[in-house]
C-alpha positions as CSV (number, residue, x, y, z in Angstrom):
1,X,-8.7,-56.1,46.3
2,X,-9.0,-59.7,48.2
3,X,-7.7,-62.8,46.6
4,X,-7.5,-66.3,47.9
5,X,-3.5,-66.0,48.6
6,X,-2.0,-66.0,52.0
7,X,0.1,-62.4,52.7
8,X,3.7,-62.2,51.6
9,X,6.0,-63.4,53.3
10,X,8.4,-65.2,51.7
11,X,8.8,-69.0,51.5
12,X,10.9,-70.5,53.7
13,X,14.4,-71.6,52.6
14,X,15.6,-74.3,54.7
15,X,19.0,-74.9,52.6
16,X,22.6,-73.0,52.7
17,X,23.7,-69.8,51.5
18,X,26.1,-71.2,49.3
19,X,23.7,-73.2,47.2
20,X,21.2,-70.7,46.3
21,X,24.1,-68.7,45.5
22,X,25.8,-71.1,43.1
23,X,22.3,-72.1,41.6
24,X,21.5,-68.4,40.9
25,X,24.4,-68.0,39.2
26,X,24.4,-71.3,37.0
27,X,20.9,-70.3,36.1
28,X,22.1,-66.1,35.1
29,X,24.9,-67.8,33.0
30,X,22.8,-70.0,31.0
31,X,19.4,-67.4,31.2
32,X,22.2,-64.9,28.8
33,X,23.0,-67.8,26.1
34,X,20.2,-67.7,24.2
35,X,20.0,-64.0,24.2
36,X,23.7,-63.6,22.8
37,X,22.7,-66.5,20.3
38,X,19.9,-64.3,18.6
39,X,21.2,-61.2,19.0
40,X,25.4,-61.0,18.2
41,X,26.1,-64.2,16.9
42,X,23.0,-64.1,14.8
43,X,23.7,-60.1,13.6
44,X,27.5,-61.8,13.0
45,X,26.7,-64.7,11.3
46,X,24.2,-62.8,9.1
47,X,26.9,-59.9,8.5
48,X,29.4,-62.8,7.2
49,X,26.6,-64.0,5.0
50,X,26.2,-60.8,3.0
51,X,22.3,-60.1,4.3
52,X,21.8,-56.5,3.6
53,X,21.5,-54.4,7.0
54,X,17.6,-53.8,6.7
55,X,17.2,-57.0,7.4
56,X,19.7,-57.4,10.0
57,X,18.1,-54.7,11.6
58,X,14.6,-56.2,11.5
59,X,15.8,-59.8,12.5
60,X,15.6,-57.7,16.5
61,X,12.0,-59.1,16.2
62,X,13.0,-62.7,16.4
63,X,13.1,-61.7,20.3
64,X,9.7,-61.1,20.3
65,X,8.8,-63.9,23.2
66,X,11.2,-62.2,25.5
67,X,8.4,-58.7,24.9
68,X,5.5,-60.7,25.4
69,X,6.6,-63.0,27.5
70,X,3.6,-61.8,30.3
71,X,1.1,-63.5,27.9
72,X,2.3,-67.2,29.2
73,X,3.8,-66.0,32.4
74,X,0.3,-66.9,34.1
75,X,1.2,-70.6,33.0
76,X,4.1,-70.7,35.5
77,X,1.8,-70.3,38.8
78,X,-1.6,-72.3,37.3
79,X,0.5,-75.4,36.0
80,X,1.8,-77.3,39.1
81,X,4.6,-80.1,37.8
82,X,6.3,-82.2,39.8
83,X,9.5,-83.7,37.4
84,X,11.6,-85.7,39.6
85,X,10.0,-84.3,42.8
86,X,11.6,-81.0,41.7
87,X,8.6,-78.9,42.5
88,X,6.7,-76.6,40.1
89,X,9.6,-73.9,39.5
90,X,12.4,-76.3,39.1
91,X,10.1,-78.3,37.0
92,X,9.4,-75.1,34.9
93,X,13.4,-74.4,34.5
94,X,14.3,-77.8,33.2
95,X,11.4,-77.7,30.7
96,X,12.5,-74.3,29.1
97,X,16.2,-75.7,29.5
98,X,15.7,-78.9,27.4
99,X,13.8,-76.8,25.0
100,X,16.9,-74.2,24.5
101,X,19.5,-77.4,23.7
102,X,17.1,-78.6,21.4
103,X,16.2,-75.3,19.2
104,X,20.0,-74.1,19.5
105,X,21.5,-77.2,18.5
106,X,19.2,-77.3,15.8
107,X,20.1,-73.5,14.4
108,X,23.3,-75.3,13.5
109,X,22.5,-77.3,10.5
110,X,21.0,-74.0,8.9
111,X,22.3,-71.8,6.3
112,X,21.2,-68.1,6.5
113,X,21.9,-67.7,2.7
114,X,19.6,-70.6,1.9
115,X,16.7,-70.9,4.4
116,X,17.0,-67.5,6.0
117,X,13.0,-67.8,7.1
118,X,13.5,-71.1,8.5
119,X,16.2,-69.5,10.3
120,X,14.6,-66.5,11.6
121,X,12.0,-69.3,13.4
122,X,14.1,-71.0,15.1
123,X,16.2,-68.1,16.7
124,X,12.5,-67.2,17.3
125,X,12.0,-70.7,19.3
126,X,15.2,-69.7,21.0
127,X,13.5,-66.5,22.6
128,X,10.6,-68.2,23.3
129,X,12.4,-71.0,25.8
130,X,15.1,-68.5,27.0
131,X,11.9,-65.9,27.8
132,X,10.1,-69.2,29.6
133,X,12.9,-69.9,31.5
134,X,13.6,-66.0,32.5
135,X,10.1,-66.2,33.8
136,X,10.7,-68.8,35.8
137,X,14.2,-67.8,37.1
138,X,12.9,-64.2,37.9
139,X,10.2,-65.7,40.1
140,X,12.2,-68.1,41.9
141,X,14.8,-65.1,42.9
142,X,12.0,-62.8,44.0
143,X,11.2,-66.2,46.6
144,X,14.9,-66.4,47.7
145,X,15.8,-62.6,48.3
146,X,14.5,-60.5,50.2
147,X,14.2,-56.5,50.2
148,X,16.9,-55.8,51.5
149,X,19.4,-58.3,49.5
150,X,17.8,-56.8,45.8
151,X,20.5,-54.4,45.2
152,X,23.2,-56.4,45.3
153,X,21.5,-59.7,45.0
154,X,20.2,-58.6,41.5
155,X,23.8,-57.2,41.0
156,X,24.9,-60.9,41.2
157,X,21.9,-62.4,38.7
158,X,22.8,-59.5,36.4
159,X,26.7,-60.3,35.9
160,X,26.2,-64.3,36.0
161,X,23.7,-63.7,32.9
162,X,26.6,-61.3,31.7
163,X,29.0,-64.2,32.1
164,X,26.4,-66.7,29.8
165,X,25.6,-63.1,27.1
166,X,29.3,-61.2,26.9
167,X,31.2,-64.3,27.5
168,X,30.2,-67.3,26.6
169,X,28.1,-66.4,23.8
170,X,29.4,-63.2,22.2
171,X,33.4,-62.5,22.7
172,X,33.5,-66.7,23.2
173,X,31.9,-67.4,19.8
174,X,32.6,-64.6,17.9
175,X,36.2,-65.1,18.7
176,X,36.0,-69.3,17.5
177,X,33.5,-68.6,14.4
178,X,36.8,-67.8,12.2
179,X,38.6,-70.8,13.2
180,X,35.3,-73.6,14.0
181,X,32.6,-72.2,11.3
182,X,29.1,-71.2,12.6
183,X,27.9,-74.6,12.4
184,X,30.7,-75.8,15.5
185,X,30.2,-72.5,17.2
186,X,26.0,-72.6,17.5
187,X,26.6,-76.4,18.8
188,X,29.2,-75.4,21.3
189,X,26.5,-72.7,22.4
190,X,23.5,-75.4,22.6
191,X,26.3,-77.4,25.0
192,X,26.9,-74.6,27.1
193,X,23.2,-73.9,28.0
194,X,22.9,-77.0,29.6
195,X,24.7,-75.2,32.3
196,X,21.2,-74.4,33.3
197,X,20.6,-77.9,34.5
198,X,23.1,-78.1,37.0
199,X,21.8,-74.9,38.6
200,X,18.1,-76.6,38.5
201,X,19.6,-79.8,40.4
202,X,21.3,-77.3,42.9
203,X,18.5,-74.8,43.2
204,X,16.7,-75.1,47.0
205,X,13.2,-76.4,46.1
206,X,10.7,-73.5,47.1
207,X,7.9,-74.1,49.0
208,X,4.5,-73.0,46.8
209,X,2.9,-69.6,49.0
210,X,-0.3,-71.7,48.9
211,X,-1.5,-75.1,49.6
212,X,-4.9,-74.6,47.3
213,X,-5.0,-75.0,43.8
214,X,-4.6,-71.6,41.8
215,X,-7.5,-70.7,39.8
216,X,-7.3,-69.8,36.3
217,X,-8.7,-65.9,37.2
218,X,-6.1,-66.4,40.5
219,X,-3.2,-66.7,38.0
220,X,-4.2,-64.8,35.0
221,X,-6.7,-62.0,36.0
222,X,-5.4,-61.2,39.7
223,X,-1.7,-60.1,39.0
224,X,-2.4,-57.8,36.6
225,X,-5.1,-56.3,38.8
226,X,-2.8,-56.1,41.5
227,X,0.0,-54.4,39.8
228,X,-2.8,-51.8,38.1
229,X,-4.5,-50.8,41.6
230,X,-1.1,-49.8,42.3
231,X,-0.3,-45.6,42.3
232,X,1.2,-44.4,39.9
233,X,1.0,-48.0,37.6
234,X,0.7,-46.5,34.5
235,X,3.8,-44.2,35.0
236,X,5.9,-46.5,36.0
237,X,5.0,-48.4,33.0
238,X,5.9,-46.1,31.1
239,X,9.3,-45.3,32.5
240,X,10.1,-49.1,32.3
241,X,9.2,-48.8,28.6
242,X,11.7,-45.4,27.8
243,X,14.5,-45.2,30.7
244,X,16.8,-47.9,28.4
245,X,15.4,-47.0,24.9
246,X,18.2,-45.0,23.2
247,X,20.6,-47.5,25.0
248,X,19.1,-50.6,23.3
249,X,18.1,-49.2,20.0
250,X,22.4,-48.4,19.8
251,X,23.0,-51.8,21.0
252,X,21.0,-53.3,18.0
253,X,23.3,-52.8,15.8
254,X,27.0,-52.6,17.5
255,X,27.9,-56.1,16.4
256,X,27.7,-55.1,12.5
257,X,29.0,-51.2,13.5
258,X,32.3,-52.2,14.5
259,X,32.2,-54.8,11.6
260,X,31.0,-52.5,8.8
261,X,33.9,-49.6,9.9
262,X,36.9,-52.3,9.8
263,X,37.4,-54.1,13.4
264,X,37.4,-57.8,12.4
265,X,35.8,-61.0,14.7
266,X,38.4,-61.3,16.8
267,X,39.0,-57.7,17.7
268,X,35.3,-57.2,17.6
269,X,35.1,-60.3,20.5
270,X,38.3,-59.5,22.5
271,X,38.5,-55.5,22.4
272,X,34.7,-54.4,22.0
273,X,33.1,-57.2,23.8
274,X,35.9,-59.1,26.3
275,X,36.5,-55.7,27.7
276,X,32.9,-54.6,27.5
277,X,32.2,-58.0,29.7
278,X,34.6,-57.3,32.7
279,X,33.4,-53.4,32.5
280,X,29.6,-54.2,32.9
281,X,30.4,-57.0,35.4
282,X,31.8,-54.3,37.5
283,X,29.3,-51.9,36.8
284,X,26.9,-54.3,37.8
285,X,28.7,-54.8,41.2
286,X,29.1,-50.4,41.5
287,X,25.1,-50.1,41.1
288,X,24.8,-52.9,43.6
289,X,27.2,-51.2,46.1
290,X,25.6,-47.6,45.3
291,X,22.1,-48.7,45.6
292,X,22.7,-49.9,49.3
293,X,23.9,-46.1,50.2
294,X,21.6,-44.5,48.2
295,X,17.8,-44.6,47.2
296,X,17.2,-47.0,44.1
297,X,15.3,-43.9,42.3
298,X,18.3,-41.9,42.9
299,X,20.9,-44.2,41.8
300,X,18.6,-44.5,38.3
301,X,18.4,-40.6,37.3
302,X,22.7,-40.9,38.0
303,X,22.8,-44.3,35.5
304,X,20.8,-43.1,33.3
305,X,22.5,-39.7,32.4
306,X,25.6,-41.8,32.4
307,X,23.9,-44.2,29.8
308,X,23.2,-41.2,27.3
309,X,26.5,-40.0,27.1
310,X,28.1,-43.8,26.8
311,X,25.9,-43.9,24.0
312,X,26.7,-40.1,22.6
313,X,30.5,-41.7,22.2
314,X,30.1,-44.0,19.8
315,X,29.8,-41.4,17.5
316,X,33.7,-40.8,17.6
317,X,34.4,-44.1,16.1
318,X,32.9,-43.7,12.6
319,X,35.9,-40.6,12.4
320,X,38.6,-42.6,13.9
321,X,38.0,-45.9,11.8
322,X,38.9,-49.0,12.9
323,X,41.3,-47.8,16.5
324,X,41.6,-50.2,19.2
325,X,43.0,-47.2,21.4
326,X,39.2,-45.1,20.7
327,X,37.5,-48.3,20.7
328,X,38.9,-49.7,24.3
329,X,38.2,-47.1,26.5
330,X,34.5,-46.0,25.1
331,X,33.4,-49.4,25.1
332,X,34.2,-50.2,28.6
333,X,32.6,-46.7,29.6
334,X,29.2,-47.8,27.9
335,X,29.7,-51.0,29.8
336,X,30.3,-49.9,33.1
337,X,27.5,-47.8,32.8
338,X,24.8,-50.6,31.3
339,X,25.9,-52.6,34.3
340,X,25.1,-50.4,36.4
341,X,21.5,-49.5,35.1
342,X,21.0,-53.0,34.6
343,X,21.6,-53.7,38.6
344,X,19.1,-51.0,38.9
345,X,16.5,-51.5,36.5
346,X,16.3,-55.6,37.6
347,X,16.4,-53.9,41.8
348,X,13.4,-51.7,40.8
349,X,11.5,-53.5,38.9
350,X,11.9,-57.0,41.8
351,X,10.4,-54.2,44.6
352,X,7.6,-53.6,42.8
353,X,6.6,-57.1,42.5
354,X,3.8,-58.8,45.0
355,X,5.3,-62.0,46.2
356,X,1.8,-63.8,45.4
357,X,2.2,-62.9,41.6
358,X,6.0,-62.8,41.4
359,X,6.2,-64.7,37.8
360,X,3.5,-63.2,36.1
361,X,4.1,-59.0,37.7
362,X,7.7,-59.5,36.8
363,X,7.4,-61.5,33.0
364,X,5.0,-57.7,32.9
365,X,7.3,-55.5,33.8
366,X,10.4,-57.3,31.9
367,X,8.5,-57.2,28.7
368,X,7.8,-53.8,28.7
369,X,11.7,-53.5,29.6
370,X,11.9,-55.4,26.5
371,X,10.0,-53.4,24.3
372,X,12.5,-50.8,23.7
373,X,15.0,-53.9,23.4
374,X,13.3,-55.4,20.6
375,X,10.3,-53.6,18.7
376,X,12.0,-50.3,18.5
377,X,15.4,-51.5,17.1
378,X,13.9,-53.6,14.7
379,X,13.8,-50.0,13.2
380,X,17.4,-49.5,14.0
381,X,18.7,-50.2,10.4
382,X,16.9,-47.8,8.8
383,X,17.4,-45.0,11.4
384,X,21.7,-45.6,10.9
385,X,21.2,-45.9,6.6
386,X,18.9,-42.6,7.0
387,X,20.9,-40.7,9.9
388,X,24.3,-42.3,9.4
389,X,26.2,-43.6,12.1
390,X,27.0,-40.3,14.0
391,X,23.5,-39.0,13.7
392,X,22.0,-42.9,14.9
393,X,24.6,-42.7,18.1
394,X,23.3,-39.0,18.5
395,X,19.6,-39.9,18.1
396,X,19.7,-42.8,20.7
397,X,21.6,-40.2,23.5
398,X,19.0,-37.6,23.1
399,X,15.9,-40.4,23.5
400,X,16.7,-41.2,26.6
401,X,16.3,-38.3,28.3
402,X,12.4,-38.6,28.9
403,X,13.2,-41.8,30.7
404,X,15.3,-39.8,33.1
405,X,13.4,-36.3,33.5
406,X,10.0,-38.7,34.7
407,X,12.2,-40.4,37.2
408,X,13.4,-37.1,38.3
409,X,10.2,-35.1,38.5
410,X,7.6,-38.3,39.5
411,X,9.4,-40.7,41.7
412,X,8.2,-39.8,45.0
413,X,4.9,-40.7,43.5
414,X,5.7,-44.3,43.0
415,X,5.1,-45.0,46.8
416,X,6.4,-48.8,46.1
417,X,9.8,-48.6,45.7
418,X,11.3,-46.4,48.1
């Protein structure tokens, strides 16, 4: 297929090391705010509230934008803004930034046992900005690495956004929301994602791959096309979609499993998730440093059996109770483990975009990641009230092991990740 794009090389980078570095890391840091926002500070903050676990369960689909974040990707290459002689990406991160301190700090002055809908919308309006600026990020990383720096250049992204997700949001405001209320604690949260801006200012300003103006089919039509014509498109798409399911339908509900079986906040933010933090930080660095002495297909099939049985141990926990000595060491195995596929996954999924349609290839393939992230757990609630908690932990091990038999047996069909 032609298209009106010069070939791929990468734009030229005329600034240091050290800046793109620091920038990519003030942009991972507040890229994983929003997401620990809606996901354990808003299962917490519910949980405290008394709303019934259903519906805990099914607020998973106020991170909808982050699944279908591919629809507005296109928007990223066709609209060309120039704020502050920025360029069009850093342009695109500052909008989605201002639009995440706005809707977070807003989230504050609500009250999920009054307005729980209202709620629900703006967490909603969170995803939606945090997805935007994700798109926007992803691209301009795909422009400032090249193949050979993925592994361990997405090992860095991953574990800065771990540092804004774990951190900052989860074991940082779960451990204040005893002592500060929610109200301080979602404020503090809107504050820290201004981080963001500060990796914009710093951020080398990337050179567009084309002097012409995109066209509307350019943007929209001729990324999709290009991923499609691809071999072996379809499979891949589908491995994207089940290689982290059982993983993320588990981590749906952890925040109110270790609540509901007697941890408390603070143990909760400085056993299960401070040490969870430090374990997939280095896990994200071990898949780095594995993927550069082994194949990236490889390296998945080892993460992802590793995944299932992470997952498998949670079961132990409902027949201990509330033990920091059964909770310590499983939760930093699952960690180490999610790092490490998550190092991967992000690696895979950069190689297979074209440099022409970087946003719009990779807002694709992220939002089929996302699918098993978001849609599927919304489910999650009913599965652990039907299964119970042993039979939910056992349910997500078993599921993912599709993901890692197609990797296994159809790889070397995927010619474009090698």
């Amino acid at each position: 297929m032609k298209n009106n794009l010069p070939n791929n090389e990468s734009p030229k980078i005329p600034q240091t090391p050290w800046r793109v570095l620091i920038s990519i890391a003030a942009l991972g840091i507040a890229s994983g705010i929003p997401l620990g926002v809606v996901t354990s500070l808003l299962q917490a903050w519910m949980t405290d509230a008394g709303i019934n676990l259903k519906l805990i369960g099914m607020a998973a689909l106020v991170q909808l934008p982050y699944t279908l974040k591919f629809v507005w990707s296109p928007a990223v290459d066709l609209v060309k803004m120039n704020f502050f002689h920025f360029g069009p990406r850093r342009s695109w991160m500052l909008i989605a930034q201002v639009g995440l301190f706005l809707s977070t700090f807003s989230l504050a002055f609500m009250d999920p046992q009054i307005e729980i809908s209202l709620l629900l919308i703006m967490c909603t309006a969170i995803s939606f900005f945090g997805a935007t600026h994700d798109i926007t990020i992803d691209a301009f990383r795909r422009d400032v690495l090249e193949d050979k720096d993925l592994g361990m250049g997405s090992a860095f992204a991953t574990n800065s956004y771990l540092i804004g997700f774990r951190f900052l949001a989860t074991v940082l405001g779960l451990s204040l929301a005893d002592a500060l209320g929610w109200k301080t604690v979602i404020m503090i949260m809107a504050c820290f994602s201004l981080i963001g801006v500060l990796g914009t200012i710093l951020a080398p300003k990337v050179q567009s791959l084309t002097k012409k103006s995109v066209s509307i089919k350019t943007a929209i039509w001729d990324p999709f096309v290009n991923f499609l014509s691809k071999k072996g498109a379809l499979e891949i798409l589908l491995f994207i979609l089940l290689f982290k399911v059982g993983d993320n339908i588990a981590g749906n509900l952890m925040t109110p499993f270790y609540l509901k079986i007697g941890f408390t906040k603070v143990e909760v933010a400085w056993v299960g998730k401070m040490i969870g933090f430090w374990c997939m930080l280095a896990g994200g660095f071990l898949g780095g440093w594995m993927m550069s002495k082994m194949s990236i297909y490889r390296a998945l099939i080892i993460f992802g059996i590793l995944q299932s049985i992470s997952t498998l141990l949670f079961a132990i926990l409902e027949t201990t109770g509330p033990s920091i000595a059964a909770l310590a060491p499983i939760v930093g195995f699952e960690n180490l483990t999610a790092g490490m596929g998550s190092a991967g996954f992000a690696a895979f999924m950069l190689k297979l975009c074209d440099r022409q349609f970087t946003a719009t290839q990779y807002a694709l393939l992220t939002s089929f990641m996302g699918i098993p992230r978001v849609i599927i757990p919304a489910t999650a609630g009913f599965m652990a009230e039907t299964l119970g908690w042993s039979g939910f932990f056992t349910f997500c091990a078993l599921i993912a092991i599709p993901g890692v038999l197609m990797i296994l047996w159809r790889s070397r069909h995927w010619y474009e990740a090698k």
